[in-house]
N, C-alpha and C positions, 0 to 999 in steps of 0.2 A: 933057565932062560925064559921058556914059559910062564915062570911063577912072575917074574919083574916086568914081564910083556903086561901082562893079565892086572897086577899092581897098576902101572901106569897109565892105562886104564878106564881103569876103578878111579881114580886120583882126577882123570877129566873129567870122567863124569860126574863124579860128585862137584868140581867145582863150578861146571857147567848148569848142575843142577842149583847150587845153593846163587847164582849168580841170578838167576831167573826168581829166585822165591826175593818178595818183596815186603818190607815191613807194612803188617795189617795197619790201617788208617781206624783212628779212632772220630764218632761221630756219630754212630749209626741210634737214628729213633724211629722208636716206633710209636705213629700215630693214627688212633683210630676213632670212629665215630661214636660206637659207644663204648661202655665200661668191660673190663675186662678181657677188650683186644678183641671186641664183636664187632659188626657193622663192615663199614669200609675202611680197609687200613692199608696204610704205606709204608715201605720202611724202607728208608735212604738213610747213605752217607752223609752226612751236611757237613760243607765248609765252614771251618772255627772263623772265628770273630768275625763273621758277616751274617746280616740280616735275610732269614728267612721269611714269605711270606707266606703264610698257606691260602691254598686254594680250595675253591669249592669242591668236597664235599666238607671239609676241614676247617675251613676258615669259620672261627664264632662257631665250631658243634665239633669239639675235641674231647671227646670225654676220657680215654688212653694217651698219654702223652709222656712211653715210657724209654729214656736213653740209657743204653747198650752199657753193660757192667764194667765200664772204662773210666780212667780220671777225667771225668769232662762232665759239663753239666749246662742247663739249658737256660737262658731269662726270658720266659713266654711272656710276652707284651698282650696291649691292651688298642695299641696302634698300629700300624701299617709299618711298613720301613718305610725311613725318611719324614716319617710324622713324629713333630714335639710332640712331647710328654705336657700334656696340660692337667692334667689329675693332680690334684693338691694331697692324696696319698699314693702318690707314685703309677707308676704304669707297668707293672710286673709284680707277680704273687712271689717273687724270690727264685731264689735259683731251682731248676730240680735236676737232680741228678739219679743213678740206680736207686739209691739208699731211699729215696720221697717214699714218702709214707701210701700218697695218694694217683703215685704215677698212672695205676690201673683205672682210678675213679677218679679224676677230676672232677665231677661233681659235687663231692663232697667238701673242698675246698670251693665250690662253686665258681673254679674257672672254668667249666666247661664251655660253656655261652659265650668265653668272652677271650680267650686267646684268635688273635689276629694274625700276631710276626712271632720270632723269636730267631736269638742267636745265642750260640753254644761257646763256649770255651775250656780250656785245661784247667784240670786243678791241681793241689799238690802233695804228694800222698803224707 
């Protein structure tokens, strides 16, 4: 009688427990001022398909600009949100995601100077 006391339980508690754990949110970047995740940095969650703007110290001096080992991936702009794209070669250096070559140095792709907004979205494995 003890042993099925003891059982049922255990049986609350775990589903008490598994009720409370909540699926991790994919989004998480990390952006820093200089290369290799030096300087000042931040790392947020960010909501998918909507426009982030960075702020100063970040805005135009992003030189890490590296998102969380998740299917998702970022389009770092060259404008503000809610500013057209007038650039006759577009207004984003392509998508990045973990896998970028350059996420740690931006520099070297020489967007560092020049990312403003960006927004993130899923990809598909």
């Amino acid at each position: 009688m003890r042993f099925f006391a003891l059982a049922i339980a255990a049986s609350f508690l775990a589903a008490a427990s598994a009720s409370a754990i909540s699926k991790r949110q994919i989004g998480g970047v990390l952006i820093c001022t200089g290369a290799n995740a030096t300087g000042d940095c931040v790392y947020q969650k960010y909501e998918l398909y909507k426009c982030h703007e960075l702020q100063v110290p970040f805005w135009q001096n992003s030189s890490t600009f590296a998102p969380d080992d998740d299917l998702f991936g970022c389009y770092p702009r060259l404008s503000d949100c809610g500013t057209i794209c007038t650039s006759p070669t577009g207004c984003t250096n392509g998508h990045i995601d973990f896998d970028y070559e350059h996420k740690f140095n931006l520099a070297a792709s020489q967007w560092n100077t020049l990312i403003r907004s960006f927004d993130c979205f899923t990809m598909k494995r």
